[in-house]
C-alpha positions in Angstrom: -74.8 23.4 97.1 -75.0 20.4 99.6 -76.6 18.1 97.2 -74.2 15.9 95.3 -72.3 16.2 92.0 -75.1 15.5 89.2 -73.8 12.5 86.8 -74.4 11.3 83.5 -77.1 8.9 84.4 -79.3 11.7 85.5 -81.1 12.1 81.9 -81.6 16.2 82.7 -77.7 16.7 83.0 -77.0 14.6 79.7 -75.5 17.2 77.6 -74.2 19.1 80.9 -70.0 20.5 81.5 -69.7 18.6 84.7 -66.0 19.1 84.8 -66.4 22.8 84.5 -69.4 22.9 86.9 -67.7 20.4 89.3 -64.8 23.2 90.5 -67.7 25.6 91.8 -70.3 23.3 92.8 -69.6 24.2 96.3 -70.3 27.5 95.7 -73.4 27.9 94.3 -76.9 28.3 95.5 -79.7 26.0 96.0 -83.2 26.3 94.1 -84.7 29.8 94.3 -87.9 29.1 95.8 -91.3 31.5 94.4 -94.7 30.4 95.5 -97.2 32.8 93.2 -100.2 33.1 95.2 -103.8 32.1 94.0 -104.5 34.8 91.2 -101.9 36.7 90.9 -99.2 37.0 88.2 -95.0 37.4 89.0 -93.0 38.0 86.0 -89.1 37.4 85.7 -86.4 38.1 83.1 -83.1 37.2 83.4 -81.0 39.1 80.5 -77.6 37.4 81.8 -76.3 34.7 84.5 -74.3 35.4 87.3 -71.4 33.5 86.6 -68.2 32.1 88.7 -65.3 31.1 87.7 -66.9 30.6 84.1 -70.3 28.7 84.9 -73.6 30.1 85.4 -76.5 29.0 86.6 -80.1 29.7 87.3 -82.2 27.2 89.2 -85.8 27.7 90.1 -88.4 25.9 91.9 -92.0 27.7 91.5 -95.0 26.8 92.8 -98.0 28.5 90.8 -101.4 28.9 92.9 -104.8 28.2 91.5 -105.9 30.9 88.5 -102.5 32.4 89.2 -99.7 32.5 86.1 -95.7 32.7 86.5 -94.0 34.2 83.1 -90.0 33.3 82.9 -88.1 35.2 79.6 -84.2 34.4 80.4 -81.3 34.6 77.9 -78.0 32.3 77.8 -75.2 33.4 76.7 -72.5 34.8 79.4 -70.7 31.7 80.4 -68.1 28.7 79.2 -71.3 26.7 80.9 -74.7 28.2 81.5 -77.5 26.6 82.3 -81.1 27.9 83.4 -83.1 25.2 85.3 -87.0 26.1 85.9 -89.3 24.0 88.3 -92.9 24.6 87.9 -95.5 22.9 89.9 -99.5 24.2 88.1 -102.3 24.8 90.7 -106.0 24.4 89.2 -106.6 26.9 86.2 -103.5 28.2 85.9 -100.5 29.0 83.4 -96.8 28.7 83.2 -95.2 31.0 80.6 -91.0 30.7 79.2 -89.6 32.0 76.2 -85.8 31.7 76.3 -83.2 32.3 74.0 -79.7 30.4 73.4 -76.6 32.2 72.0 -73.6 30.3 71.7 -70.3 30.9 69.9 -66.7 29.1 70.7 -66.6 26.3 73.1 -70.1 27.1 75.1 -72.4 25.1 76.6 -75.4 26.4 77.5 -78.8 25.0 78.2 -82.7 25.3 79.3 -83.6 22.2 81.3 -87.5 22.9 82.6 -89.7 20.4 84.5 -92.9 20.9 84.1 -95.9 19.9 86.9 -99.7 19.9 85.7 -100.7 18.9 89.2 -104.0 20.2 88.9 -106.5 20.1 86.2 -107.5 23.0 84.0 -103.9 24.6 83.9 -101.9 25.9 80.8 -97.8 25.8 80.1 -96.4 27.2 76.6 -93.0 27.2 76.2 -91.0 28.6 73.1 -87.2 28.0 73.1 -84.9 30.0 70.3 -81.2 28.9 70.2 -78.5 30.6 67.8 -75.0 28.4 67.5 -71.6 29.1 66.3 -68.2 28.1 65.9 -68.1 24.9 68.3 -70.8 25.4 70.8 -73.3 23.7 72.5 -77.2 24.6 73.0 -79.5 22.3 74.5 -83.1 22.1 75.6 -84.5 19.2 77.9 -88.2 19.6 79.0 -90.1 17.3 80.8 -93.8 17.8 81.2 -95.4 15.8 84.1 -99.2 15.3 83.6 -101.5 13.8 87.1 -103.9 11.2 86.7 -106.8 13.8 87.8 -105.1 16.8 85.8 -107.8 16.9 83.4 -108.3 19.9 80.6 -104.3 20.2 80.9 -103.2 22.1 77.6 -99.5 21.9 77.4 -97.3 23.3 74.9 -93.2 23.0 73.7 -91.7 24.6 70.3 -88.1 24.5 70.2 -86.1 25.8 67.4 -82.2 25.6 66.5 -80.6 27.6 64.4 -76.7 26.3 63.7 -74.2 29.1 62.3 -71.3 26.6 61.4 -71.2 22.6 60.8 -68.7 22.4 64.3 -72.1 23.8 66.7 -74.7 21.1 68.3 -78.2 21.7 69.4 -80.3 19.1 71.1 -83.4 19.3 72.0 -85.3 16.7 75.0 -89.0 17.2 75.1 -90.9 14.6 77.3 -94.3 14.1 77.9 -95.2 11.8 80.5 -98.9 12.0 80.8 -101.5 10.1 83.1 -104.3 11.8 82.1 -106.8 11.2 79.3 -108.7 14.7 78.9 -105.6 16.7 77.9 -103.5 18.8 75.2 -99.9 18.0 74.8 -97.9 19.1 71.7 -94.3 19.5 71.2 -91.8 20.6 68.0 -88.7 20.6 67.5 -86.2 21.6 64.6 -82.4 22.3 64.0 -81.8 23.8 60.8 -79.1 26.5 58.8 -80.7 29.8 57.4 -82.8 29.9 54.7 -80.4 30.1 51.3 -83.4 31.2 49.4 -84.8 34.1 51.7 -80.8 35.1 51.8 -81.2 35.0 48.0 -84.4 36.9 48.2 -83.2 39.8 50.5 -79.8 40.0 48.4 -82.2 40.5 44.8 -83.9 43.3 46.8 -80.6 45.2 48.0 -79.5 44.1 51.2 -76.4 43.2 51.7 -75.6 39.8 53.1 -74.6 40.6 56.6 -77.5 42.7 56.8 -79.6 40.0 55.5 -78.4 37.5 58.3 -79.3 40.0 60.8 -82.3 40.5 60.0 -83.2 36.6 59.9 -81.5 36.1 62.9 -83.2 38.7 65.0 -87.1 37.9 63.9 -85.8 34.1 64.7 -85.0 35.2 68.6 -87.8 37.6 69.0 -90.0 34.7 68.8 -89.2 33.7 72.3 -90.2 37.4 73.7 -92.8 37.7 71.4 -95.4 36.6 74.8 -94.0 39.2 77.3 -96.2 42.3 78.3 -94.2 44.0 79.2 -92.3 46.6 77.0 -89.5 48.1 78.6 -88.6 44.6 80.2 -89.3 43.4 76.7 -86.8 45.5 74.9 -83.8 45.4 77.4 -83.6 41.1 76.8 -84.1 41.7 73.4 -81.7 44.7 73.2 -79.2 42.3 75.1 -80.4 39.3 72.4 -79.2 41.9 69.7 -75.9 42.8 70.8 -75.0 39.0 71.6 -76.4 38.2 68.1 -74.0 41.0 66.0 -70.8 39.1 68.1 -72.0 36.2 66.5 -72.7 37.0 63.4 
């Protein structure tokens, strides 16, 4: 990368490893550029990050044509610092789709930083976020969703949700809305939480065992962030990958 070493005071890289991400900042890549053209639809997944010398990292720039759509499904969970950064710049009508899932155990950090363009009026973005944390790690979501002045019947959409396994993990979660519109939808949630004693409880009076019960939780908790893909197959090898990170963890 020729750009310099991100600091502190950039608000995206708040919760960022910069000394881990410093030794191979010469070696990564710029932004992966994808223009989807007017109408059409490009799908990614990305069930793990290329990773050197411990730190992985995804960074996107996509530019989405009128009445075209651009889903993103990505998983973070193979590196001592992972992060998955996704550009999106809305044409006129249409619709940015990501549903990405967090799963952290020792001393991780991993994160989902997206900024999010409505350049155009009459787009769509939902994102859903899912992040499972244990031991010491650290899961983080920062979103920023930019609104024009003439992007009118915008609809915009965040829901980010942290599970934390043990009191030593941290989530944080960054939406921001920064609209200059007036005709528009913009809603974001966000929650950090332990699992629910009383469903445990619950599952336990009928039989399962507690492991099993945790499992269980755990894995309708992630599928929430695939829940939108179409696809099948693709659909079942991120989650299948989810699965196996999730039974380390738990």
């Amino acid at each position: 990368m020729n750009a310099p070493l991100p600091t502190r005071r950039d608000e995206s890289w708040r919760y960022a490893d910069l000394k881990a991400l410093e030794t191979v900042w010469s070696k990564l890549a710029g932004p992966e550029k994808i223009i989807v053209p007017a109408g059409e639809t490009v799908s990614r997944q990305i069930a793990e990050l290329p990773v050197i010398e411990g730190v992985g990292m995804i960074d996107l720039d996509v530019t989405i044509g009128d009445n075209a759509t651009f889903n993103i499904h990505v998983l973070a969970h193979n590196a001592h610092y992972g992060r998955i950064q996704v550009k999106a710049t809305l044409g006129n009508g249409s619709h940015f789709e990501l549903g990405g899932a967090i799963l952290g155990s020792g001393k991780q950090t991993l994160e989902i930083v997206t900024e999010t363009i409505h350049a155009e009026p009459n787009a769509t973005s939902n994102q859903v976020v899912r992040s499972v944390l244990a031991d010491t790690a650290t899961g983080s979501f920062l979103g920023k969703i930019n609104v024009a002045r003439h992007a009118q019947k915008t609809d915009a959409a965040q829901s980010v949700k942290a599970m934390l396994l043990d009191r030593g993990a941290t989530a944080n979660a960054k939406p921001e809305l920064e609209i200059f519109a007036d005709d528009v939808k913009c809603a974001h949630g966000a929650t950090v939480g332990e699992l629910d004693k009383q469903a445990l409880f619950y599952m336990a009076s009928r039989g399962i065992d507690p492991a099993t019960a945790q499992k269980l939780m755990l894995q309708a908790f992630i599928a929430d962030a695939f829940v939108s893909m179409d696809d099948d197959a693709a659909r079942e090898v991120i989650e299948g990958k989810a699965l196996e990170v999730l039974g380390a963890l738990s």
